[in-house]
VOGU-3710 file (C-alpha; in Angstrom, 3 decimals, decimal comma):
1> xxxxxxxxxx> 81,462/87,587/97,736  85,375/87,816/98,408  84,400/87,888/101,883  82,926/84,637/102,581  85,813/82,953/100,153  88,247/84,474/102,442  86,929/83,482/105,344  86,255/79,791/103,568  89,908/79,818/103,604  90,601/81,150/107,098
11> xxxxxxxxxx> 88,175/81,133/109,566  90,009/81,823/113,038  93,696/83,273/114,085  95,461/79,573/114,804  96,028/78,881/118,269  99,658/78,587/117,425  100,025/82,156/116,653  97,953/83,491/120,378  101,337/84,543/122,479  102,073/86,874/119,556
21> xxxxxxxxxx> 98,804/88,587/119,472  98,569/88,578/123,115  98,831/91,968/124,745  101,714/93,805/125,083  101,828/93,968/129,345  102,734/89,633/128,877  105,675/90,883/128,060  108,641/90,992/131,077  109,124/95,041/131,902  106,098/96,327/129,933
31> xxxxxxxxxx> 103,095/97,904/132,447  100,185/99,633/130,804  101,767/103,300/130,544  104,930/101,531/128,814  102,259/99,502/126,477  100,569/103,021/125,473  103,930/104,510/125,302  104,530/101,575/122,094  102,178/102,735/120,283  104,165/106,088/119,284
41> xxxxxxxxxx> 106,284/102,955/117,444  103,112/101,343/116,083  103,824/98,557/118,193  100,777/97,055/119,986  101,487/93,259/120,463  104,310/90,880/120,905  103,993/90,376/116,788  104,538/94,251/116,044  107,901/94,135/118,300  109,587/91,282/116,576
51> xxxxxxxxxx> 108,874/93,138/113,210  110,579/96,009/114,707  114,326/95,663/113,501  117,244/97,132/115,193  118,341/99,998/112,497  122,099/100,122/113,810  124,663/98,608/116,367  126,953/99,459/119,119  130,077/97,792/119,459  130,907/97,855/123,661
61> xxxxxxxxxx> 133,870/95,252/122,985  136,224/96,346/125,993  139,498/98,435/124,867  142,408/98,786/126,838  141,619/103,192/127,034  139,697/106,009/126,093  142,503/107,119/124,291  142,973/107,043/121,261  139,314/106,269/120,332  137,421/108,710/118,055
71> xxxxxxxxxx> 134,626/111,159/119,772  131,220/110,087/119,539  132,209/105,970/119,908  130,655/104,452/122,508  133,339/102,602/124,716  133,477/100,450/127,399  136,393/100,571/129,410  137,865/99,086/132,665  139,143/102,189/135,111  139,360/102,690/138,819
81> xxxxxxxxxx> 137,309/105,248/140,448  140,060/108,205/142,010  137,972/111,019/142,871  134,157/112,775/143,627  133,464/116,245/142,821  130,039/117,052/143,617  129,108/120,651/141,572  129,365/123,711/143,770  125,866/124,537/143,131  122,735/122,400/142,194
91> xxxxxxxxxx> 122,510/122,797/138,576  126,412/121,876/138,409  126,833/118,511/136,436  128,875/115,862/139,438  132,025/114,805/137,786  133,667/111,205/138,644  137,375/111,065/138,097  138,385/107,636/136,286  142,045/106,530/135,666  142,421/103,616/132,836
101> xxxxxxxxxx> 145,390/102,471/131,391  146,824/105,571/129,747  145,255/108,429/131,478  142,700/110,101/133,696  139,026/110,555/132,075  135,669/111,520/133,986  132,335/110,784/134,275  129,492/113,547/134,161  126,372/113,127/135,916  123,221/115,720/135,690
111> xxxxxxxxxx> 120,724/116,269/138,290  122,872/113,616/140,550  122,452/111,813/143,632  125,772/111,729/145,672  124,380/109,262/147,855  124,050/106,035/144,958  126,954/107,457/143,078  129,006/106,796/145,965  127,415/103,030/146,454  128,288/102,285/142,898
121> xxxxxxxxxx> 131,328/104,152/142,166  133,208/103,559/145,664  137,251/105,337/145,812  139,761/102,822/144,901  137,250/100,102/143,132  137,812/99,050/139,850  134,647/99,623/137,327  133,485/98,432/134,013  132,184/101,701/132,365  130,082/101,788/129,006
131> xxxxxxxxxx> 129,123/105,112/127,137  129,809/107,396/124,773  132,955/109,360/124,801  133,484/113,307/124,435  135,643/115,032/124,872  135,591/118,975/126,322  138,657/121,337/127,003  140,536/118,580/125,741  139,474/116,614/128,957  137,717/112,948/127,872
141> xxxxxxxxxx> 134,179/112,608/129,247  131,694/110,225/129,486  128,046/111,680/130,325  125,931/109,521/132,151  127,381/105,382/131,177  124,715/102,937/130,017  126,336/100,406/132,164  128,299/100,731/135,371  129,412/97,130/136,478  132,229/95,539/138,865
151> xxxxxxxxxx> 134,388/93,678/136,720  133,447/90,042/137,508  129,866/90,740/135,731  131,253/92,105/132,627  129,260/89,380/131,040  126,069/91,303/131,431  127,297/93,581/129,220  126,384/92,499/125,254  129,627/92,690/123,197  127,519/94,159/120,326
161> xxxxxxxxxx> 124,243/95,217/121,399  120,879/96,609/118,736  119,743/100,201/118,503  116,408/100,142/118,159  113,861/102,930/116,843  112,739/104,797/119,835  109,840/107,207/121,082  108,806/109,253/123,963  108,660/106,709/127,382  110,935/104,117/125,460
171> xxxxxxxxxx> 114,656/103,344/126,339  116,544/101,055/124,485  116,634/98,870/127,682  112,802/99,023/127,517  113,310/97,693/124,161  115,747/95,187/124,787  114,141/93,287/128,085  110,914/93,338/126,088  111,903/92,011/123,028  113,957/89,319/124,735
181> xxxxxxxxxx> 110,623/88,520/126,740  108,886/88,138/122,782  111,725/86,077/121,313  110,898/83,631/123,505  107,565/83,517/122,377  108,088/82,790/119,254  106,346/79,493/117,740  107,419/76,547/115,536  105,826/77,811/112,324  105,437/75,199/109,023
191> xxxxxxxxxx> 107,748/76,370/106,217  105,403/78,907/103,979  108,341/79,060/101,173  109,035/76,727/98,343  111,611/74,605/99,435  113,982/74,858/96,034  113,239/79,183/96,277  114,590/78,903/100,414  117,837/76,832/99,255  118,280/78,783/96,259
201> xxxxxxxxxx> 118,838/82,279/98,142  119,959/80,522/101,252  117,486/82,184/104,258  116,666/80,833/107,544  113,645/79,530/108,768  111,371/82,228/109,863  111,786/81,456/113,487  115,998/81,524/112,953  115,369/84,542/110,703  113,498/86,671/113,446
211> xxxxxxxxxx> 116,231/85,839/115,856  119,096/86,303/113,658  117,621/89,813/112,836  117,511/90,616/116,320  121,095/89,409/117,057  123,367/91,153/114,608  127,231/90,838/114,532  127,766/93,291/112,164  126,582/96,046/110,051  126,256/93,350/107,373
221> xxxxxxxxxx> 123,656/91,962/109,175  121,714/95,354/109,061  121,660/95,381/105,122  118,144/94,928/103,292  120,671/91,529/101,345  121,749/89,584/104,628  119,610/86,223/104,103  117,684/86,834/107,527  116,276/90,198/106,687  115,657/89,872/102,854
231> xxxxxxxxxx> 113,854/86,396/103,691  111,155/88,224/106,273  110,996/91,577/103,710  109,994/88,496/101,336  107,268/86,984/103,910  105,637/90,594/103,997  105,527/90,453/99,690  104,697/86,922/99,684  101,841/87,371/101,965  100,594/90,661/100,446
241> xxxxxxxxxx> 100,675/88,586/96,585  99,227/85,902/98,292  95,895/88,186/99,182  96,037/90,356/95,652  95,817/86,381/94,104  93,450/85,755/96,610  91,276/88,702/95,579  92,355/88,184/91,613  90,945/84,023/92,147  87,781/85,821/93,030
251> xxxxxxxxxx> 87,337/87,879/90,499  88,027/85,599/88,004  85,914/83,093/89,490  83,059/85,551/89,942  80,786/85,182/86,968  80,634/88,202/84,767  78,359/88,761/81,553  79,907/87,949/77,872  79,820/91,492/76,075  80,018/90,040/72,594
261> xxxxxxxxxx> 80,818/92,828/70,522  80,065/93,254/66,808  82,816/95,164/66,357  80,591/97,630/64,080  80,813/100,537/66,164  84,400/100,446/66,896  84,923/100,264/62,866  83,297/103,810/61,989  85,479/105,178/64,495  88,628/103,793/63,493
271> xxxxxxxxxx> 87,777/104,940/59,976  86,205/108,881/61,042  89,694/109,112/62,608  92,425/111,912/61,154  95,158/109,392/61,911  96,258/105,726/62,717  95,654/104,501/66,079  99,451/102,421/67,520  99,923/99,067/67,703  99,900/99,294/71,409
281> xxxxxxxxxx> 96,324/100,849/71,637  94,889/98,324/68,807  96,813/95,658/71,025  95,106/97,030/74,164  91,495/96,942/72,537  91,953/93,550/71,598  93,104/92,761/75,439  89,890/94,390/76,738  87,921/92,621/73,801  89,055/89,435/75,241
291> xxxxxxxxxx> 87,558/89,686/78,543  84,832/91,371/77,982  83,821/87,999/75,841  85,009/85,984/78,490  82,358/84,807/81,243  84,360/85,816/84,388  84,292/89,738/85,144  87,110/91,826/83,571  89,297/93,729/86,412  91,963/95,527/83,873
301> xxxxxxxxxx> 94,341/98,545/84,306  95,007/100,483/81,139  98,217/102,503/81,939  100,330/104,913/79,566  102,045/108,355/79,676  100,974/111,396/79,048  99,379/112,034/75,570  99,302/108,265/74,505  95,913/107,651/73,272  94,465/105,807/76,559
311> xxxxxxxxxx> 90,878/108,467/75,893  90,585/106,440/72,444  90,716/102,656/73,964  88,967/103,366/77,034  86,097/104,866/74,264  86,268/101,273/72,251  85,704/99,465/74,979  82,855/101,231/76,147  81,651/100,933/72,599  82,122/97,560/72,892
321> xxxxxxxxxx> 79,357/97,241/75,650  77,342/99,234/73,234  77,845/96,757/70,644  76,252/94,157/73,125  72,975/95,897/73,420  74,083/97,426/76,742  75,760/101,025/78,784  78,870/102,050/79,562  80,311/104,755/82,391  83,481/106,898/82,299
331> xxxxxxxxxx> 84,316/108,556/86,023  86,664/111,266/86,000  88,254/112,559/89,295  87,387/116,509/88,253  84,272/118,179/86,337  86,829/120,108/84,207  88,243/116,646/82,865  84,879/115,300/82,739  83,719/117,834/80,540  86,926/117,613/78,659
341> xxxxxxxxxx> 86,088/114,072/77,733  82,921/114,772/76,530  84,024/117,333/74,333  86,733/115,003/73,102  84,426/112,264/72,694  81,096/113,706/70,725  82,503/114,027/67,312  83,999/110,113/67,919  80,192/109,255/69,209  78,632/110,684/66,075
351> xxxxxxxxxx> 80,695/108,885/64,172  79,564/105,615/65,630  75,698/107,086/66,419  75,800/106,796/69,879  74,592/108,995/72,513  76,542/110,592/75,222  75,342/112,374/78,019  77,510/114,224/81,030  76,166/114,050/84,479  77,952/116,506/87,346
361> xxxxxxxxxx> 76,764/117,677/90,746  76,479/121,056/88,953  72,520/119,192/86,820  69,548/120,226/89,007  65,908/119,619/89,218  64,288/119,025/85,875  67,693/118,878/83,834  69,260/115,962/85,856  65,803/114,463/86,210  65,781/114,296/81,828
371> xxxxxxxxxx> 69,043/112,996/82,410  68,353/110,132/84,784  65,176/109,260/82,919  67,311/108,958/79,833  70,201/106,591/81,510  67,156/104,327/82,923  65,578/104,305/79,807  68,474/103,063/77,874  68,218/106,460/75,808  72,207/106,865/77,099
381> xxxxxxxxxx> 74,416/104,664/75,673  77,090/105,852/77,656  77,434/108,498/80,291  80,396/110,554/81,336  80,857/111,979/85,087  82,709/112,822/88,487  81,566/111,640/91,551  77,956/112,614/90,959  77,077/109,287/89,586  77,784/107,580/93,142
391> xxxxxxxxxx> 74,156/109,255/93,968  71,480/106,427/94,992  69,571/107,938/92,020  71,815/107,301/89,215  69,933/104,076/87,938  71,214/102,166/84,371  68,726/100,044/82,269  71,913/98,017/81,332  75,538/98,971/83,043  78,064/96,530/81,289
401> xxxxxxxxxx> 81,261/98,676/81,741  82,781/100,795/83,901  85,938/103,027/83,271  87,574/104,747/85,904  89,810/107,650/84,617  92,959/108,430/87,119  92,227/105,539/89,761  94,776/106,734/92,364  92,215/109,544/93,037  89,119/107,193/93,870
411> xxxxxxxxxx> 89,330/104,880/97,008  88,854/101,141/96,373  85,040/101,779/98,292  84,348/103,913/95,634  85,141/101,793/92,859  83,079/98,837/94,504  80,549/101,524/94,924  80,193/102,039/91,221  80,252/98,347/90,402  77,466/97,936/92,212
421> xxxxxxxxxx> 75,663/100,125/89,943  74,794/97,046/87,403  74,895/93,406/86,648  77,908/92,289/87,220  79,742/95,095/84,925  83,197/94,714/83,931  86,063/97,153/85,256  88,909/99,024/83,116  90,976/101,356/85,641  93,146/104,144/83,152
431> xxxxxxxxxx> 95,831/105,787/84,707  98,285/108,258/83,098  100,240/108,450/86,055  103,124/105,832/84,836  103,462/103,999/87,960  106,720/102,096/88,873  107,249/98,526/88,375  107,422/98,083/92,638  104,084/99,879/93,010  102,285/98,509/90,144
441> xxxxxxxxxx> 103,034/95,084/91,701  102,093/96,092/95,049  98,909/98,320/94,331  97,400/96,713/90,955  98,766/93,333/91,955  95,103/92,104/91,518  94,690/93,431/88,042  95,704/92,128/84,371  97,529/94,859/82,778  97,571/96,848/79,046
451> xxxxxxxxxx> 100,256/99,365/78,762  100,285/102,312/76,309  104,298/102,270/74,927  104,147/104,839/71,954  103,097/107,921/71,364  100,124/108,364/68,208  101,561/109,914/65,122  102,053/113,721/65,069  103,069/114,157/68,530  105,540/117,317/68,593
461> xxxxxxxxxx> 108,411/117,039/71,032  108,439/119,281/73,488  111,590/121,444/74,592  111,808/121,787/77,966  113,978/124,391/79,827  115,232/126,145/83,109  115,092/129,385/83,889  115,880/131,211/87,490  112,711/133,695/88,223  115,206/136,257/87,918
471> xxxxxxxxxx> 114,949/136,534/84,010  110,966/136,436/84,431  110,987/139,621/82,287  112,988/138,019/79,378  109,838/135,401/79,480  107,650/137,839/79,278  109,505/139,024/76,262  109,264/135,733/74,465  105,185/135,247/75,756  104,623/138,375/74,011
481> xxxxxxxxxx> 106,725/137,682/70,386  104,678/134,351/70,502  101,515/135,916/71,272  101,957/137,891/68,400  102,078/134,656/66,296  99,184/133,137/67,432  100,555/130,187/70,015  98,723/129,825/73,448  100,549/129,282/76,737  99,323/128,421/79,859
491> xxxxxxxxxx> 101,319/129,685/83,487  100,664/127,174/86,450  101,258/128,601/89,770  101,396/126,368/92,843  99,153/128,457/94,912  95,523/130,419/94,472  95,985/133,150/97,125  99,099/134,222/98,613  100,376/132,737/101,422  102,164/134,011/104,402
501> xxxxxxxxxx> 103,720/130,873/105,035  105,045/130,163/101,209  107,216/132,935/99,489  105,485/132,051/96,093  103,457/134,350/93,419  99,488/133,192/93,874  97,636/132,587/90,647  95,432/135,780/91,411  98,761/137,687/91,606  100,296/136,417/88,826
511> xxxxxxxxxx> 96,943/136,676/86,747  96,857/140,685/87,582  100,854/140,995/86,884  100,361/139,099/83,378  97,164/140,922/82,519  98,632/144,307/83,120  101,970/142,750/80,520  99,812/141,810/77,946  96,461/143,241/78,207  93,060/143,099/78,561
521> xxxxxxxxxx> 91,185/139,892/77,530  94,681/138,064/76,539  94,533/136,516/80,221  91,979/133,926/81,920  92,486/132,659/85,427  91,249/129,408/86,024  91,360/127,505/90,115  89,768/124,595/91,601  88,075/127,539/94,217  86,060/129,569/91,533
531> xxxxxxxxxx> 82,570/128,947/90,835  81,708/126,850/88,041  80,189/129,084/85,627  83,341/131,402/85,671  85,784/128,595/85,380  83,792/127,550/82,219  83,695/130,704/80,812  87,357/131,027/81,130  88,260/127,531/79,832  85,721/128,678/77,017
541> xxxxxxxxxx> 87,649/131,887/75,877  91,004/130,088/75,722  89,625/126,854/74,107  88,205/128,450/71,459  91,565/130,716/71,276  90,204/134,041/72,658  92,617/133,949/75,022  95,617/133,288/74,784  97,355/132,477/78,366  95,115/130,799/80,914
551> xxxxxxxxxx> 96,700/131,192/84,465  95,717/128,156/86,430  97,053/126,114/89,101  97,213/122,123/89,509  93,675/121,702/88,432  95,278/121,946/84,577  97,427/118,829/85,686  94,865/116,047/84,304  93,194/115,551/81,065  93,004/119,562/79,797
561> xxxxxxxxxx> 93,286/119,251/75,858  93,914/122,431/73,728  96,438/121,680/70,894  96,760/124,755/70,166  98,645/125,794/73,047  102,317/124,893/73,032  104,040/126,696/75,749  103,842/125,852/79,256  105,480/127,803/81,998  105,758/126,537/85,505
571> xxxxxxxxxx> 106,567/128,971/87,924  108,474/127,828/91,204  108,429/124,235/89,288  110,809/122,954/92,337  108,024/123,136/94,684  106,333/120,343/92,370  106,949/116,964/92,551  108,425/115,032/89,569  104,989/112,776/88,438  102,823/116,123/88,584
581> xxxxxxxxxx> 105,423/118,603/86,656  105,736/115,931/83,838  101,615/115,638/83,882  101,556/119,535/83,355  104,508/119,622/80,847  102,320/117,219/78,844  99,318/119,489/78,297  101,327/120,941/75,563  102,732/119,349/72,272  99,349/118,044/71,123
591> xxxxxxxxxx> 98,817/119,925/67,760  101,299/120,351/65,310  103,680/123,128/66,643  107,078/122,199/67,987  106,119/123,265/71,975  107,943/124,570/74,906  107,897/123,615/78,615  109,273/126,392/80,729  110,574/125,197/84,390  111,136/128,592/86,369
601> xxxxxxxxxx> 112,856/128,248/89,740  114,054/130,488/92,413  117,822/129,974/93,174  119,255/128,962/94,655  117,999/125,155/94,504  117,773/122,679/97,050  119,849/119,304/95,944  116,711/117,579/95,431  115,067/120,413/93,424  117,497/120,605/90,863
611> xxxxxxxxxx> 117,769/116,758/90,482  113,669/116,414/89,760  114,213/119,226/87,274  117,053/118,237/85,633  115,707/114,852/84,550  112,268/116,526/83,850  114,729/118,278/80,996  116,763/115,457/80,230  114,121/112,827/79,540  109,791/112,727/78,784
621> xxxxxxxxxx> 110,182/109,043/79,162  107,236/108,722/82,126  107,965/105,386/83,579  111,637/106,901/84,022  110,734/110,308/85,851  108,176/107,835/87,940  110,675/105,706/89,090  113,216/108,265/89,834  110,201/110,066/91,744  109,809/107,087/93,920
631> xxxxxxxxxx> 113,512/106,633/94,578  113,448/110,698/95,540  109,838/110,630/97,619  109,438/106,904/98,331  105,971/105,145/97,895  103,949/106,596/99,955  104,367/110,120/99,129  104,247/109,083/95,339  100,688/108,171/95,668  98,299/108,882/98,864
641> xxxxxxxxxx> 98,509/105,595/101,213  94,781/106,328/102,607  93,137/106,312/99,012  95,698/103,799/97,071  95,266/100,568/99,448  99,214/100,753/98,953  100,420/98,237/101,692  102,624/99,380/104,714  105,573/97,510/105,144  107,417/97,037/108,671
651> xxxxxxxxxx> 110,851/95,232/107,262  109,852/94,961/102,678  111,593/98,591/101,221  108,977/99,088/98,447  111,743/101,204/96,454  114,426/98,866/96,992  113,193/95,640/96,662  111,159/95,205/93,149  113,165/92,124/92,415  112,086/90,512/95,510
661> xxxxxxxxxx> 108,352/91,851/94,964  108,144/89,841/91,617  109,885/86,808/92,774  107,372/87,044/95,881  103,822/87,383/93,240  105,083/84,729/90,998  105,736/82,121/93,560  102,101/83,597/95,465  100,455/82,653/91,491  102,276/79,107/91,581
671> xxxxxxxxxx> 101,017/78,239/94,877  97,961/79,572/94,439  97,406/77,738/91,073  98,503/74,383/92,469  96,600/74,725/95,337  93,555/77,455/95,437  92,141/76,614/98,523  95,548/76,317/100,535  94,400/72,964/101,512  97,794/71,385/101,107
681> xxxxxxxxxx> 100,491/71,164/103,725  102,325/74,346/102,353  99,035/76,349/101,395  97,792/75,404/105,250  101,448/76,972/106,431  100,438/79,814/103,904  97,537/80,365/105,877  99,161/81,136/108,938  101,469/83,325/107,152  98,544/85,336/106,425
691> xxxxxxxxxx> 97,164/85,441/109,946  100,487/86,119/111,043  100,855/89,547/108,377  97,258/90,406/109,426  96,206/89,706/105,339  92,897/88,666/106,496  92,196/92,874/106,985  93,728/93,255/103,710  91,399/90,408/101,813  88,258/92,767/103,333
701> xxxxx> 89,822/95,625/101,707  89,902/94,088/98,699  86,840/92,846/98,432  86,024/95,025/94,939  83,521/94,041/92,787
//
């Protein structure tokens, strides 16, 4: 198991690393109530403070005067002390008169105490003040100074000093006197990096790098480039590629079962088929062909846009463990795409003579008991379902394959889960979410890769459009004309019921408001919170072109397949995010009418609105709208952290830093393939490394398969 090769490699946190991992009260100024304050910063040892890097600077180099200086700057000034004026009532703010070298300023003070103003602001001394400067009726004020000093300690005051991310019960002095207390923890590490890779971009070691992060001069020294913080953003990939090869060793070590197919199957398909398959499918097919005949266990993502044929390789594959005398399983993340697949999949399976079955938590009693008796039996070749096949029940006489349809929906348990189902079976993970190069390298990191780059023959382009909510009658103009001709249009609505909160038309709404339009039995309504039957029966009518608009909301978004529909409207398609509005405009354009994606927004729209529409109009090219989605949401709003494994990063940018991701998995595969056991010199540094980024969590997680 991954588990015990992992802990072969590291069996204990080295002593080296202790003062790091310590708790947080070793360090100078932090009690238990400041420890628990922390954690609003996720900060719960000595190691989680040095990650935390200062996110700006102040600059309290001493000028001559206030004067001059822009409001808002934080100053620090030398001034002698004229005059107290205590507030005539309580609530009053005190005011300190200050004379520099130009002019009179003052200093406010809320809630004050006369008494230690007066010790440290005595008439007639001369004070080093440091705040930031307002000004007020023209007057220049400085609100309670971060330092108040006599002159001949000016030294205490930093000449550039780190702001640092802050949360209730922390002060930047909290900050400051504790991570000075942690710097000087910080141990001798052995060099982790290649040494030709560290000369070539020129970074510190990590001990110099943690200190010159924590020490900048200027706000050059804040950027993601300067050599200190792009070389521990590095350490974070390098240690995260390090575990996905750790986990990818395993797997490929692990000893699988040869499915030697005969290739008969896949043949009658192929030749029952109305069109050619692409290159890049019969490319893909021959990938997964490959290592399913190898002896170590297959661990493959398929990935490919909308409408590009990965239904028809995922299906050869599992025909492939067919071939070899054995089953195959295809999970889908929703019964409605479940069922889809099956429906898209008999006339393929008769074509071969293979048996299909679909398994849901909708079977009961005697039904799902013909159906289990049927997979144990071998009677099944290959059986399609949602998360009902997870059931301690669901028994194979030979599982040899496993698909999982739309992995960022299923948690990495899960897919262990359903590995555990047979002997060993191989894995293919399909996505048709096109995922960006940065999170393909960070989530799938583990995973040899097939990518679907054309489009099958026939595909109609689809013209896509915006149009304000305010011509929604002209739409329903055009709806009806096309109607009329026979087309079929589905209208996605971003909410079931309506809301109090959101100002947006409901599904039911709009389903009542389209139905009175157009008339009776033109309209279906179809949501993810109707019972079953119904949502069949709905699906039913407008499948089989009864109906001709189906009202739905997101649960359209995956796998839906009518091709004679070829108009899509969206309404309030600005409160959808990029990935999901391109999955819905791609539920259209699959026969052989020229189709229409309608985007309808209310104005006016928010910056960010109108850019994820616009290049939803300008462009169908997924793996662009994907990685403009992640530059617009970042990674983890682009796919679910808790369910995607998707690492968190305290210094790496994700987004930003793709380049650095690569460089960091290639040299983790070098290493790695030099030296699998980290036995060497650099691989026993690399080891700390991992203790030190807490990988040895992250190697449990990935125990799959």
């Amino acid at each position: 198991r991954m588990v015990g090769y992992a802990c072969a490699i590291m069996t204990s946190r080295p002593e080296i690393l202790f003062s790091l991992f310590a708790d947080l009260s070793t360090l100078t100024g932090v009690g238990s109530k400041t420890a628990k304050s922390f954690s609003g910063l996720q900060v719960f040892r000595p190691r989680d403070l040095i990650f935390t890097l200062p996110q700006s600077l102040i600059d309290r180099s001493l000028v001559a005067t206030v004067y001059g200086q822009p409001t808002g700057k934080t100053v620090t000034v030398s001034a002698l002390v004229l005059a107290h004026r205590p507030g005539a009532r309580k609530s009053a703010p005190y005011r300190v008169e200050m004379e520099d070298s130009r002019g009179v300023f003052q200093l406010i003070f809320f809630h004050a105490r006369a008494d230690y103003l007066a010790k440290v602001l005595p008439v007639g001394a001369t004070r080093l003040i440091s705040g930031k400067m307002e000004s007020f009726d023209q007057l220049i004020q400085i609100a309670h100074p971060d330092y108040i000093l006599e002159v001949e300690h000016s030294a205490s005051i930093p000449a550039i000093e780190p702001v640092y991310p802050l949360t209730a019960g922390i002060t930047q002095k909290t900050v400051a006197k504790a991570l000075g207390s942690a710097l000087t923890k910080l141990p001798e590490l052995e060099e982790w990096i290649d040494p030709a890779q560290k000369a070539r971009s020129g970074w510190p070691s990590w001990q110099h790098a943690v200190q010159i992060a924590h020490q900048p001069r200027t706000m050059a020294d804040l950027m993601a480039v300067a050599p200190a913080r792009q070389r521990l953003a590095y350490d974070e990939f390098m240690a995260h590629q390090l575990t996905l090869g750790l986990a990818r060793a395993r797997l490929k070590k692990a000893a699988g079962r040869p499915s030697m197919g005969t290739g008969l199957l896949r043949r009658a398909v192929l030749a029952s088929l109305p069109y050619q398959a692409t290159k890049a499918q019969l490319r893909s097919i021959d990938e997964i062909a490959a290592d399913m005949r190898a002896t170590s266990r297959m661990n493959r993502l398929l990935r490919g846009d909308v409408g590009s044929g990965k239904t028809l390789v995922a299906f050869m594959a599992l025909l492939i463990a067919v071939e070899a005398k054995g089953q195959g399983v295809l999970m889908a993340p929703t019964e409605i795409l479940a069922r889809q697949h099956l429906e898209g999949l008999q006339p393929l399976a008769e074509a071969a003579g293979v048996s299909l079955a679909l398994l849901t938590g909708r079977d009961k009693g005697k039904d799902r008991l013909a159906k289990l008796q049927a997979l144990h039996t071998g009677l099944t070749d290959i059986l399609i379902g949602t998360h009902a096949v997870f059931q301690s029940d669901v028994a194979f006489c030979d599982l040899r394959l496993v698909v999982v349809d739309e992995q960022h929906r299923f948690g990495v348990r899960q897919r262990l889960e359903l590995g555990r189902k047979g002997d060993r079976p191989d894995v293919l993970v399909m996505t048709a979410t096109p995922i960006p190069r940065s999170l393909a390298l960070a989530q799938y990191g583990d995973m040899d890769v097939s990518v679907l780059d054309e489009k099958p023959p026939g595909r109609q382009p689809i013209t896509t459009a915006m149009v304000s909510t305010e011509r929604i009658q002209e739409v329903l103009g055009h709806l009806r004309a096309a109607i009329k001709t026979g087309q079929q249009a589905y209208w996605v609505c971003p909410l079931v019921e309506e809301s109090e909160v959101l100002d947006y038309k409901s599904a039911s709404d709009r389903f009542a408001s389209l139905r009175a339009a157009l008339g009776e039995g033109v309209v279906e309504l179809v949501h993810g919170q109707m019972p079953a039957p119904d949502k069949d029966a709905a699906m039913a009518r407008f499948q089989s072109g009864d109906a001709k608009v189906l009202v739905a909301t997101t649960v359209i978004e995956v796998g839906v397949n009518v091709p004679q529909a070829s108009i899509m409207v969206i309404e309030r398609a600005e409160a959808f995010g990029l990935a999901q509005l391109n999955q819905l405009r791609g539920r259209v354009g699959r026969g052989s009418q020229k189709s229409t994606c309608l985007l309808l927004y209310q104005a006016p729209l928010s910056a960010g609105g109108k850019k994820r529409l616009e290049i939803l109009r300008q462009t169908d090219d997924g793996f662009v709208i994907a990685e403009t989605d992640l530059q617009m949401r970042g990674a983890g709003d682009l796919i679910g952290t808790v369910q995607s494994g998707l690492p968190q990063f305290r210094i790496a940018d994700l987004e930003a830093m793709t380049d650095l991701m690569e460089t960091a998995q290639s040299d983790a595969r070098t290493l790695l393939s030099l030296d699998p056991e980290l036995t060497s010199q650099r691989g026993k540094a690399a080891r700390g490394l991992l203790w030190l980024m807490e990988q040895d969590k992250a190697i449990h997680l990935l125990s799959v398969g």
